[in-house]
C-alpha positions as CSV (number, residue, x, y, z in Angstrom):
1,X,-50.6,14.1,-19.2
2,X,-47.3,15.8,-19.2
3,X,-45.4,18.6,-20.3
4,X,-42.3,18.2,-22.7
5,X,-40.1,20.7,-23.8
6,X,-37.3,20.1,-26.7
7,X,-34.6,22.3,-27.5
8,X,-32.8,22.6,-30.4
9,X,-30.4,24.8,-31.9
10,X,-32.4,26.4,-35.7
11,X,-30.0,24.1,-37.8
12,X,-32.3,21.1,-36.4
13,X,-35.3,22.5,-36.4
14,X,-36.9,20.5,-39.7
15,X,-35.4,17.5,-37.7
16,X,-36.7,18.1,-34.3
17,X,-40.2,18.4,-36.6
18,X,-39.8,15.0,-37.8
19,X,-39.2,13.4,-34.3
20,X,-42.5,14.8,-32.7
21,X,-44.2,13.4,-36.1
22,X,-42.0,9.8,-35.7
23,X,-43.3,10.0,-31.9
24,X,-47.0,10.3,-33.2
25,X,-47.1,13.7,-31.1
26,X,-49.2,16.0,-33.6
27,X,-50.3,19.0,-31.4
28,X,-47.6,21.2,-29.9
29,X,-46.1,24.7,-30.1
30,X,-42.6,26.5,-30.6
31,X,-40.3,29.7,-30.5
32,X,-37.4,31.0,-31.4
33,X,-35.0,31.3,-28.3
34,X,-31.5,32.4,-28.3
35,X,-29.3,29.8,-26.7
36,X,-26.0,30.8,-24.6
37,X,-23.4,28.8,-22.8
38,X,-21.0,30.4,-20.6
39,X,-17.6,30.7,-21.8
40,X,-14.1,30.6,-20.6
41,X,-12.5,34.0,-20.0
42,X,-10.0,33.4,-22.5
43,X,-12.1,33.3,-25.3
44,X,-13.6,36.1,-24.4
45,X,-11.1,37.9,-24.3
46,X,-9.6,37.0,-28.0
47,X,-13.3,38.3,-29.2
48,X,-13.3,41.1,-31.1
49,X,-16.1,42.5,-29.0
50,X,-15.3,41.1,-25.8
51,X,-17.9,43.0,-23.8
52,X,-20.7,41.5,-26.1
53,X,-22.2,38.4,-25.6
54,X,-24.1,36.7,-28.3
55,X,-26.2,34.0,-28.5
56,X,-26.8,30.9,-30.9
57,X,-30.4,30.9,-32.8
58,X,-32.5,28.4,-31.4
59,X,-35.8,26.6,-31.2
60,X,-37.8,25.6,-28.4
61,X,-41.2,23.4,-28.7
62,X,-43.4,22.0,-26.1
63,X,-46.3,20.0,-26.5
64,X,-48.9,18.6,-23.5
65,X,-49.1,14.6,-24.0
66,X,-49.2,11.3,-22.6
67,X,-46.2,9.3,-21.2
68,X,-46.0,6.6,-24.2
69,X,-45.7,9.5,-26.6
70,X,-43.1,11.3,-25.1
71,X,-41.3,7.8,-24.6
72,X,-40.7,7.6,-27.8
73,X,-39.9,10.7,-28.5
74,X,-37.3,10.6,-26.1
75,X,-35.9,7.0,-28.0
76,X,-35.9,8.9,-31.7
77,X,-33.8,11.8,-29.7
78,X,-31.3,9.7,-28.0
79,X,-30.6,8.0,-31.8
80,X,-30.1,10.8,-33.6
81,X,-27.7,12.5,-30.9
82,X,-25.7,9.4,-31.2
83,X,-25.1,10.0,-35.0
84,X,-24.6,14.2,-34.2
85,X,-21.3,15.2,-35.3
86,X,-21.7,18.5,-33.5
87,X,-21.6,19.6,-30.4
88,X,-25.1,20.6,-29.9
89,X,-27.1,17.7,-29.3
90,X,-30.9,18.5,-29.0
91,X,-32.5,18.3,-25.6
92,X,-35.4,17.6,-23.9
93,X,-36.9,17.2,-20.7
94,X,-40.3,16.2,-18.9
95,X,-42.5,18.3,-16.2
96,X,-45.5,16.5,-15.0
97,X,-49.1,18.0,-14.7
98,X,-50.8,18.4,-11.7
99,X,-53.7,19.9,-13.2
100,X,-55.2,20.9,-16.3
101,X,-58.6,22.4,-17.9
């Protein structure tokens, strides 16, 4: 058993749905995060609030399940990032689990 985690920003959310169903993982859970990336000091300073930073609405879900799952979960991500036409391809990674009840 292992932990996966996908991010996502909301805009994919319905999509990021239909690649846990594709990847037969049925039981998981999600929040809204707020995702940030670090930007360069010139545009922060043509902002009209420079001193604010904001961040872009977001999704996170994580689900405990086996390795063959998440393998394809992982191969239904990596095709539709290569058809993204943003730049906010959704992520994912994998922590394994020592133990669990």
């Amino acid at each position: 058993m292992k932990l996966v985690i996908v991010t996502a920003v909301e805009q994919y959310q319905n999509d990021v749905l239909k690649l846990f169903k594709k990847a037969d993982i049925e039981t998981f859970s999600s929040s809204e995060i707020d995702g940030h990336k670090n930007s360069s000091s010139l545009l922060m300073a043509s902002s009209w609030f420079p001193s604010e930073r904001g961040g872009n609405e977001s999704s996170m879900f994580f689900s405990f399940t086996d390795e063959a799952r998440i393998d394809g979960l992982f191969e239904a991500i990596k095709v539709f990032n290569e058809n993204l036409e943003s730049n906010n391809p959704i992520k994912a990674i994998v922590v394994p689990i020592e133990r669990f009840i």
